[in-house]
Each structure stands twice: as structure tokens, then as C-alpha cells.
C-alpha positions as CSV (number, residue, x, y, z in Angstrom):
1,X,-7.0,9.4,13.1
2,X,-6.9,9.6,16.9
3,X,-4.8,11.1,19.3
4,X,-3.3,8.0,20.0
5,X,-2.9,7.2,16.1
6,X,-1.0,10.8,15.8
7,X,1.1,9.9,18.9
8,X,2.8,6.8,17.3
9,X,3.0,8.4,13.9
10,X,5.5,11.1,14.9
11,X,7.3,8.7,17.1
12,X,8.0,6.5,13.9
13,X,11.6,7.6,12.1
14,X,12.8,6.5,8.5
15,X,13.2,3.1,9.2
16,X,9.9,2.3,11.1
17,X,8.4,4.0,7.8
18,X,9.8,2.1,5.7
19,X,9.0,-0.9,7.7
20,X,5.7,0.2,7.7
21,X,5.1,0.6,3.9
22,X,6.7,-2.9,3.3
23,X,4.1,-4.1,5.2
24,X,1.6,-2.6,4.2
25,X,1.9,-3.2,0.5
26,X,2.5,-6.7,1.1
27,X,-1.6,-6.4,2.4
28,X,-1.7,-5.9,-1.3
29,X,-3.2,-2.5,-3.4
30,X,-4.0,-4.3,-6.1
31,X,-3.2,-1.7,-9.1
32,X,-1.6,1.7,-9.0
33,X,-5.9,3.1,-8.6
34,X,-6.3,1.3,-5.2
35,X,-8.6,-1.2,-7.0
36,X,-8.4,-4.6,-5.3
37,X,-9.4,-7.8,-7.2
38,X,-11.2,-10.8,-5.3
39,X,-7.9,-12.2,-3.9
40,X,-6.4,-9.5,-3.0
41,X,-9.9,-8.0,-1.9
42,X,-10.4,-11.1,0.3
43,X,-6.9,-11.4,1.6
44,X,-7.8,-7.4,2.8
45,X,-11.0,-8.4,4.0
46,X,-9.5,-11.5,5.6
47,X,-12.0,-13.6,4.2
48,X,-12.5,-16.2,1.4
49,X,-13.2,-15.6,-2.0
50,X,-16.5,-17.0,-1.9
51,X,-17.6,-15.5,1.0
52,X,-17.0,-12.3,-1.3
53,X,-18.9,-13.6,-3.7
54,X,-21.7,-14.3,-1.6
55,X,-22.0,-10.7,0.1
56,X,-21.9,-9.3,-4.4
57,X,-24.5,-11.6,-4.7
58,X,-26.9,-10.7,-1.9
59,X,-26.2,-7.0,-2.2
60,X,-24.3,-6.6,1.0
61,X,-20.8,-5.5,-0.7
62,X,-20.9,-2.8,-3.5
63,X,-17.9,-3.4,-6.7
64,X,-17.3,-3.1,-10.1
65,X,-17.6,-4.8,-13.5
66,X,-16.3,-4.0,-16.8
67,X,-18.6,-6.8,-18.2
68,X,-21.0,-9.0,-17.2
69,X,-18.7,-12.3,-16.5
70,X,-15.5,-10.5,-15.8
71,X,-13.0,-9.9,-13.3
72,X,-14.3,-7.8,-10.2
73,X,-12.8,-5.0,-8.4
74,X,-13.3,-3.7,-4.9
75,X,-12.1,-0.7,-2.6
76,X,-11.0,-0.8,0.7
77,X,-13.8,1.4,1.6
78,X,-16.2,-0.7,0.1
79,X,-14.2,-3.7,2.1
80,X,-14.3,-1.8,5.8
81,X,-17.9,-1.1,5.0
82,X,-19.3,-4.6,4.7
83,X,-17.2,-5.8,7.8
84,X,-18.8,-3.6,9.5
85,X,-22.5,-4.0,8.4
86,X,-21.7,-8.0,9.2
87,X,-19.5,-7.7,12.1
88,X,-16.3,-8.7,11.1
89,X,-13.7,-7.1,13.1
């Protein structure tokens, strides 16, 4: 985090907090693991579903399967990674 980050963290009391984690959940975590699916994955991404599908496809955006046909899951890291290898901001 940087300096600046820090700053407005300790500046933020129990109600900015709590502000904060409204908001942010509403971002969605998907499950309790931190898992996204492709919504909730594209809403973080803020991208479409099939442009999701496209980056799986092509190798640019790593998740995972259960089984072959089934639902998908992404992390966040996985997410920040491939907006930065395209360019999304």
C-alpha cells in the first residue's frame, strides 16, 4: 500500500469502515474462498462476460474448472493480472 494509501486509512473511523465494506462487498466476493464466478468476475473486471471468455480461451486469463463444461471461477489476482497484460485500467 502506499504512503498515501496508509494516510487515508488511519484517517477513516467506524463509520467510514463500515461504509467502506458495504461497498466493497457489493463489488461482489463471490463465495466465502474469494472465488469469483464469470459475473461477478466480469462485474470486478468491469468487463463483459464474453470478453472473459475470450481472454480463457486465448490463454491470456488463468481460472478454474471442476469439469470440463462447468461453471468457472476466477481470483481477483488472476483479474488485476490480465488488465494489466491488456491495458485495462
Amino acid at each position: 500500500m502506499s504512503e498515501l494509501g496508509r494516510a487515508l486509512v488511519q484517517q477513516l473511523d467506524d463509520e467510514d469502515l463500515a461504509l467502506l465494506a458495504k461497498r466493497l462487498a457489493i463489488r461482489g466476493d463471490g463465495d466465502a474462498g474469494g472465488w469469483l464466478g464469470a459475473k461477478d468476475a466480469a462485474a470486478y473486471a468491469g468487463c463483459s462476460v464474453p470478453a472473459l471468455r475470450h481472454a480463457m480461451k486465448s490463454g491470456q486469463l488463468t481460472y478454474e474448472q471442476a469439469v470440463p463444461g462447468g461453471k468457472v471461477w476466477f481470483t481477483r489476482d488472476a483479474l488485476d493480472g490480465w488488465r494489466r497484460a491488456v491495458g485495462l485500467r
